[in-house]
MARTINU-201658 format. One line per field, with one value per residue (C-alpha): x, y, z negated; residue in three letters. Coordinates in pm, 1 decimal, padded with zeros to 6 digits. Layout:
! MARTINU-201658
u = (X,...)
v = (Y,...)
w = (Z,...)
rest = (ala,...)
***
This chain:
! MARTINU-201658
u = (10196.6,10286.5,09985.2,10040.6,10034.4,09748.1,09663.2,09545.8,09391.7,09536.4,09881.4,10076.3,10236.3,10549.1,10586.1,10598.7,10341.8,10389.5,10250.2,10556.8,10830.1,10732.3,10791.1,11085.4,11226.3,11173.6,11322.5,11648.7,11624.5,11532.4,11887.9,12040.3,11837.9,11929.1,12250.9,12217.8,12043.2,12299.3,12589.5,12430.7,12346.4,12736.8,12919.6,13128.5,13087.1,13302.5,13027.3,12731.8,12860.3,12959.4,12555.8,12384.1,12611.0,12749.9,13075.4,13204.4,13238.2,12878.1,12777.3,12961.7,12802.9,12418.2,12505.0,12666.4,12375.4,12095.8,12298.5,12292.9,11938.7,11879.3,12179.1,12259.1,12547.7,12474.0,12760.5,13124.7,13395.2,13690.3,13973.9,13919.3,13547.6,13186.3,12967.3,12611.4,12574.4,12306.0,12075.1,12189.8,12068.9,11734.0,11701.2,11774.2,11550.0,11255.8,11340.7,11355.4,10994.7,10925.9,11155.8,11007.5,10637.1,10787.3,10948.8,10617.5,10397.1,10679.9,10622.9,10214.9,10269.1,10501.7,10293.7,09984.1,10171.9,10373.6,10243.0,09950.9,09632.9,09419.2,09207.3,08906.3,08844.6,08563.1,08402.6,08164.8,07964.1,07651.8,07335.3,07257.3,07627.8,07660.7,07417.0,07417.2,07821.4,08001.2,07816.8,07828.0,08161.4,08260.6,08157.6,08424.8,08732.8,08643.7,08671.9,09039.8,09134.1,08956.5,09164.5,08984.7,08596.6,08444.8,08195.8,08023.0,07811.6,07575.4,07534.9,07479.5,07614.9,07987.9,08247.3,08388.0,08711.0,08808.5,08475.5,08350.7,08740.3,08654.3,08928.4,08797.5,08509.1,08288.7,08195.5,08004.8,07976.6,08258.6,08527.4,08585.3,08786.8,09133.0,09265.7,09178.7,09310.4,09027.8,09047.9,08829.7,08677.6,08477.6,08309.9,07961.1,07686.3,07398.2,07123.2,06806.2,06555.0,06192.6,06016.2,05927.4,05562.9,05579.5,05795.7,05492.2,05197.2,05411.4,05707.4,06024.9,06216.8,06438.6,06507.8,06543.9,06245.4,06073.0,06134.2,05857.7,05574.8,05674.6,05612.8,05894.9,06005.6,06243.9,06514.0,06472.2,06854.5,06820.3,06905.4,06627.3,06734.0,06593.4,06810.2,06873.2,06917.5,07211.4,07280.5,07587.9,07494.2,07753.5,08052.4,07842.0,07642.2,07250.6,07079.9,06705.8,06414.3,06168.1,05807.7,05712.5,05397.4,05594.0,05943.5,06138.7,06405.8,06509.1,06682.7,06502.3,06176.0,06257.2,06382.2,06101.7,05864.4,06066.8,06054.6,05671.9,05604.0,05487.3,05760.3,06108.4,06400.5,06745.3,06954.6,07332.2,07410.5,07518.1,07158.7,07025.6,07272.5,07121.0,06790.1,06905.2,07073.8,06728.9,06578.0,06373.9,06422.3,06522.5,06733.8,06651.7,06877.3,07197.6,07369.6,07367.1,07481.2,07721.3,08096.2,08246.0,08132.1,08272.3,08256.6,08516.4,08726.3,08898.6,09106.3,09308.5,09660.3,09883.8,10207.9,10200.2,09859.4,09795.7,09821.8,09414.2,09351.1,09592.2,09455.3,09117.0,09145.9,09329.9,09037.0,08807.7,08955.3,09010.2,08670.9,08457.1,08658.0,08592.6,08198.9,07961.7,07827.2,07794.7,07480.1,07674.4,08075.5,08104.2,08068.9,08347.4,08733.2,09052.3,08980.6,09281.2,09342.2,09278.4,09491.0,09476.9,09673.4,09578.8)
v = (16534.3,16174.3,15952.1,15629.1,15298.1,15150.7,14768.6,14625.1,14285.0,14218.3,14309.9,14646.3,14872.5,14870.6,14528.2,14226.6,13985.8,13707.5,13438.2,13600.7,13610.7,13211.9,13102.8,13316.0,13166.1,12812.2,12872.4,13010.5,12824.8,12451.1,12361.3,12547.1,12358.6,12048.6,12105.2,12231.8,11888.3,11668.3,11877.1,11877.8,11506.2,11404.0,11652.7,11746.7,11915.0,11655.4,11356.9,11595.8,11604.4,11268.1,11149.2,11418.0,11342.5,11662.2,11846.1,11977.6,12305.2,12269.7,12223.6,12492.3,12738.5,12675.9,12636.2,13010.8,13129.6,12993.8,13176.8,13462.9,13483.1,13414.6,13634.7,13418.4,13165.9,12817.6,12667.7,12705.2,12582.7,12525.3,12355.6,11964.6,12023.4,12174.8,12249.4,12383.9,12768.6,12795.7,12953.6,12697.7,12384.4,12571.1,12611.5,12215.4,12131.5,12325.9,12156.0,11819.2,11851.1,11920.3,11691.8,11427.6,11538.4,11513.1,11196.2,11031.6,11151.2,10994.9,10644.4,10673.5,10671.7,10392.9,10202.6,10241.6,10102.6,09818.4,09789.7,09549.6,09674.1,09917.1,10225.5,10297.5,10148.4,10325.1,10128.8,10190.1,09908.4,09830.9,09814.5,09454.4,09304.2,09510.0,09366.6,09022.2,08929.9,09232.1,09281.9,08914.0,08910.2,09186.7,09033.1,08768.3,09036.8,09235.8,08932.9,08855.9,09224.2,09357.0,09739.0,09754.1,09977.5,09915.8,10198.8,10065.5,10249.6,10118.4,10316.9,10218.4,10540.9,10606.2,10598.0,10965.5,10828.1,11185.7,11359.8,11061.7,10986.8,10583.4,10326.1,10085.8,10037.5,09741.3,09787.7,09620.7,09592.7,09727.8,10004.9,10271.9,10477.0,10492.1,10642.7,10354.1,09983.3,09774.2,09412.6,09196.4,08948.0,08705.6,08764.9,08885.3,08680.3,08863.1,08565.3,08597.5,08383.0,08277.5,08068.2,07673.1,07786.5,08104.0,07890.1,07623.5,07872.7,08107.7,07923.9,08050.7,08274.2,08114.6,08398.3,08754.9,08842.5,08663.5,08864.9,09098.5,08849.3,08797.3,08980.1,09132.6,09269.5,09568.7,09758.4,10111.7,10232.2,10503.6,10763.3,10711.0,10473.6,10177.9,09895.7,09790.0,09432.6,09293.6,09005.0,08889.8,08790.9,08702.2,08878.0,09153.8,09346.1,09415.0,09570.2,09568.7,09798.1,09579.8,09696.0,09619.8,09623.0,09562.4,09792.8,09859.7,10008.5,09731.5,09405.9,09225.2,09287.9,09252.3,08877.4,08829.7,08924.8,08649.5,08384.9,08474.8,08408.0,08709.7,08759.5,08757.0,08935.7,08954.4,08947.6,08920.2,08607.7,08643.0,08714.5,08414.4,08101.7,07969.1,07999.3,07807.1,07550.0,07461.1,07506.8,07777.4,07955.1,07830.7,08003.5,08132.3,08223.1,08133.8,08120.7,08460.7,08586.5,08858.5,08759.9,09126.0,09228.7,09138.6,09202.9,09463.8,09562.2,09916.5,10114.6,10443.3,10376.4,10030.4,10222.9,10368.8,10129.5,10119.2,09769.3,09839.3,09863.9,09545.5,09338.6,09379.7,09403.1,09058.6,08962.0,08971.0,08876.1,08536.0,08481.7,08626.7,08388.0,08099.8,08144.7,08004.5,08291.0,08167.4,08044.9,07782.4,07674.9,07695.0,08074.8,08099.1,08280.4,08374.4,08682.9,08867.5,09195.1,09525.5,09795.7,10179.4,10441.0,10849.0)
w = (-10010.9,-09898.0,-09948.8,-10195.2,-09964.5,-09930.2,-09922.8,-09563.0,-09578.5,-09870.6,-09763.6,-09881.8,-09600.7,-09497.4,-09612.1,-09364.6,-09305.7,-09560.8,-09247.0,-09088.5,-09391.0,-09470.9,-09105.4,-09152.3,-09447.8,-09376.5,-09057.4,-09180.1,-09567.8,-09439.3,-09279.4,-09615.1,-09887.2,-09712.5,-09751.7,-10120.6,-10179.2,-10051.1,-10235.2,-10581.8,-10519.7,-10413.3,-10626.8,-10315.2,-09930.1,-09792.9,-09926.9,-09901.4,-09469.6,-09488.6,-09559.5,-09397.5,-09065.5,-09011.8,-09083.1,-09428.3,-09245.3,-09147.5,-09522.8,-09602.8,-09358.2,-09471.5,-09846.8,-09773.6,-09549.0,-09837.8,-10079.0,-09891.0,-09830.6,-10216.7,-10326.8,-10584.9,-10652.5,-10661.5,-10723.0,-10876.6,-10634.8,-10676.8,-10469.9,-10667.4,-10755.4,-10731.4,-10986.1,-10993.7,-11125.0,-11375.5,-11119.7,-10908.6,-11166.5,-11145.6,-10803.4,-10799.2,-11052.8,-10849.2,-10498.9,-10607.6,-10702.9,-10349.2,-10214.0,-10451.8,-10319.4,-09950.5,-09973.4,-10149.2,-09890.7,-09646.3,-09807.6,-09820.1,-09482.7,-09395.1,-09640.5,-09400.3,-09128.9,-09311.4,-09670.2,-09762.6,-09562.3,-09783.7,-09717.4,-09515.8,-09170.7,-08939.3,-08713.9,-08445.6,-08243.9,-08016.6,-08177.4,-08066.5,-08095.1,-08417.9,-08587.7,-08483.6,-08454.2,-08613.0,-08934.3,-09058.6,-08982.3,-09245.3,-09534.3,-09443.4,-09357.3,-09655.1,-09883.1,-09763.4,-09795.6,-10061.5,-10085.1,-09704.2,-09753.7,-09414.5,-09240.7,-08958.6,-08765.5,-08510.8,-08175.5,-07791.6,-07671.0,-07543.4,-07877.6,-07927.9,-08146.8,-08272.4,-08334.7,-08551.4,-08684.1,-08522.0,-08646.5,-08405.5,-08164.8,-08009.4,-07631.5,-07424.3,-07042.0,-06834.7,-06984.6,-06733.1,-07059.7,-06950.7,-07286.1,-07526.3,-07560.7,-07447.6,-07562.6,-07400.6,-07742.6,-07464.3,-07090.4,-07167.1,-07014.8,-06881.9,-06822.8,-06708.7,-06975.0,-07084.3,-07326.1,-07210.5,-07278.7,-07031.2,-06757.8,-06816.0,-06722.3,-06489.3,-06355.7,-06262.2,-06016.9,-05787.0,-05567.5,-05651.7,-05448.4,-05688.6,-05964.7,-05849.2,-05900.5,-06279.4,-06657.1,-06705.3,-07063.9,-07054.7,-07301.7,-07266.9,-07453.7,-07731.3,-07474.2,-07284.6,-06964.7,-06877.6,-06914.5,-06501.3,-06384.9,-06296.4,-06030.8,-05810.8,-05480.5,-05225.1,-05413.1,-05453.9,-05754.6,-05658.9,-05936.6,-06023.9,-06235.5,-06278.9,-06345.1,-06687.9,-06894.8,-07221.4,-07259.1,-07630.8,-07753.8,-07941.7,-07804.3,-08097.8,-08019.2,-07670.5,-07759.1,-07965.5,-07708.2,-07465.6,-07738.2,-07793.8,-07406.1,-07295.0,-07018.9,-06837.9,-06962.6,-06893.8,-07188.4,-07369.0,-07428.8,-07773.4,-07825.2,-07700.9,-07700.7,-08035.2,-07835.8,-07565.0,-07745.9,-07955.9,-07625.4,-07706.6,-07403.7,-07060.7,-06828.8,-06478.9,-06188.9,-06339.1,-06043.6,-05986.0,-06349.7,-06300.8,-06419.4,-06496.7,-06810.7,-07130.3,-07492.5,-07560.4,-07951.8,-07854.9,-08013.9,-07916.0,-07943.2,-07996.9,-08148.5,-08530.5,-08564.1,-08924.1,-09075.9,-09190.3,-08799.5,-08694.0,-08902.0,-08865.2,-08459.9,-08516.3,-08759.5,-08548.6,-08234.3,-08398.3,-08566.0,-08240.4,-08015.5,-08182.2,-08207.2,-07944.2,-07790.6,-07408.5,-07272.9,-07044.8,-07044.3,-06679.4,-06692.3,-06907.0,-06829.1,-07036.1,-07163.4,-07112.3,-07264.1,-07065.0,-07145.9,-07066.7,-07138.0,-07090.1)
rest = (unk,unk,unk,unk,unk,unk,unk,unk,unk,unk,unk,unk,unk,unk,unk,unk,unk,unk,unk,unk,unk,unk,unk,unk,unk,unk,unk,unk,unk,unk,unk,unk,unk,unk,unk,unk,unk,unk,unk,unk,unk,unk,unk,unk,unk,unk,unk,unk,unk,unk,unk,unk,unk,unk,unk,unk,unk,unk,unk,unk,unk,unk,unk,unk,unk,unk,unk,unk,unk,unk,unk,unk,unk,unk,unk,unk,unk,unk,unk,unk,unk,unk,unk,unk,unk,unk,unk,unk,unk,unk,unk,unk,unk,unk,unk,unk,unk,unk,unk,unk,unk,unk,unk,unk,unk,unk,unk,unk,unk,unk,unk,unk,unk,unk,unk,unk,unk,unk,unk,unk,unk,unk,unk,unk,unk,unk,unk,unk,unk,unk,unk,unk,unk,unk,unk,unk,unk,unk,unk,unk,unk,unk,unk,unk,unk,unk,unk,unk,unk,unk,unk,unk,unk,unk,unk,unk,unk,unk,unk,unk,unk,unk,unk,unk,unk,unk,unk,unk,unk,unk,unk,unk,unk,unk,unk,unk,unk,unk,unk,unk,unk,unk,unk,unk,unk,unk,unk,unk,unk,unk,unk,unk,unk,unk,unk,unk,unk,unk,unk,unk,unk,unk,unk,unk,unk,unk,unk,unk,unk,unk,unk,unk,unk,unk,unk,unk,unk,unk,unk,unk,unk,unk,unk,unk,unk,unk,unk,unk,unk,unk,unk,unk,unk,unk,unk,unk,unk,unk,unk,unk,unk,unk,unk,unk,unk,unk,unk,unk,unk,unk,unk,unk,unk,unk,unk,unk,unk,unk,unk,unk,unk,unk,unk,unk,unk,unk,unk,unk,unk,unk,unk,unk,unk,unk,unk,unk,unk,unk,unk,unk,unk,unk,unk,unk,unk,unk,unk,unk,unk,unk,unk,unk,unk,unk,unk,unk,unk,unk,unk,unk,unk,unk,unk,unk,unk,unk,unk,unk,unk,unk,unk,unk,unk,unk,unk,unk,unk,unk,unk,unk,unk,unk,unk,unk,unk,unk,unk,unk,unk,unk,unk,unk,unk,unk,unk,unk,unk,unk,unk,unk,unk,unk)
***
């Protein structure tokens, strides 16, 4: 007695995989419905091959083929004209929804990329530069393009662009990533600095050997290292761990530490140029400030960059620029922009 079929994950058998009869049917229905389209549209093969760049015999053959697979006549031809069956005006009327959808979808896009900048922008930045040049900056760029909501996120460890979906990240230091665009904002000064009041009591170092004889204050980063050193002697980088009786995690409490006098620290000098200016701190060792670091906007690709992305990179290009953020003028380079491709 034959046994009735019996559904297997929610398929009967004997019947094909519908995964395997869509594929199918776009495959052999997409060239056809084109065609269909173009026909309906021009009221003739000849015009429908004409716009689509293709033959009239080419048409033909897909018009014939879709008909085929449907088996059902779409249109009434004749040797001076083409009309659409009544199936035919239904099958249209169905398509051009999904055309319509399709071509929408099409502009949404090219909007991103050309239209006024809107939608969200995901940004990722050091803790210290974050919140001290980034973040007052924002209020500013979202002002002049209001249809922009900003995310920022503040983070000293390595940007992963894809697992955290980043429009655009801050760096700081050197960029070693060869698959972003790395553009360097301004050099990044690494200076060596302490209060009037601690230079007073303690004095201060003139020679790297010195260093050992001082209080040093330290920035332990949120993945546990401590922050190292950094000096240029002779062309070439000698770094240093100082031994420290006071260490954080944060550079503001490491900077208020310095400003409080209770030791040496070598710090950004974004995050103390104000300081230096109201002479607040002093500055120690200048001469041996290391020159390769900079202050870095990256993104992952120039081409297709969404006009959210360009003009916020061009934002804040402009408006970082033009802030006083080195220590001393002397230091300073063009800051030309670094680019890497995978």
């Amino acid at each position: 007695m034959d046994q009735p079929d019996i559904p297997q994950h929610g398929f009967r058998v004997g019947l094909p995989n519908p995964a395997d009869a869509l594929s199918t049917c776009f495959a052999t229905s997409y060239a056809g419905i084109i065609s269909f389209m173009a026909v309906a549209t021009e009221g003739s093969f000849a015009r429908a091959g004409e716009r689509l760049g293709i033959g009239r015999s080419a048409v033909s053959r897909n018009v014939q083929k879709l008909e085929t697979q449907l088996s059902t006549r779409l249109f009434l031809r004749t040797t001076r004209t083409t009309h659409l069956t009544r199936e035919g005006e239904r099958f249209f009327e169905n398509c051009n929804r999904g055309v319509t959808h399709i071509v929408e979808a099409m502009n949404d896009m090219l909007d991103l990329r050309h239209g006024p900048p809107r939608g969200l922008l995901r940004i990722s930045s050091t803790v210290g530069f974050g919140r001290k040049v980034v973040a007052p900056l924002i209020y500013t760029f979202t002002e002049a393009y209001p249809d922009i909501a900003v995310d920022l996120l503040l983070d000293d460890r390595p940007t992963d662009f894809a697992a955290e979906q980043i429009d655009v990240a801050f760096r700081d230091g050197r960029i070693e990533d060869s698959s972003i665009i790395a553009k360097q904002l301004i050099p990044m000064q690494m200076v060596l600095c302490a209060s009037p009041l601690y230079a007073e009591k303690r004095g201060l170092p003139t020679t790297l050997e010195e260093l050992g004889q001082h209080e040093c204050i330290n920035f332990r980063f949120s993945g546990g290292r401590v922050f190292e050193w950094e000096f240029k002697v002779d062309g070439h980088m000698r770094k240093f761990l100082p031994t420290a009786r006071l260490t954080f995690n944060d550079v503001d409490l490491v900077l208020r530490a310095v400003l409080d006098g209770h030791g040496i620290a070598q710090m950004p000098g974004y995050q103390i140029c104000d300081h230096i200016a109201r002479h607040e701190l002093v500055m120690a060792l200048k001469r041996y400030a290391p020159d390769d670091r900079g202050h870095y906007i990256c993104y992952l690709c120039r081409q297709h960059l969404p006009s959210r992305i360009r003009v916020f990179v061009d934002f804040m290009t402009e408006q970082i620029r033009a802030l006083n953020l080195l220590c001393f003028e002397d230091f300073y380079t063009e800051c030309p922009e670094r680019e890497h491709h995978a």
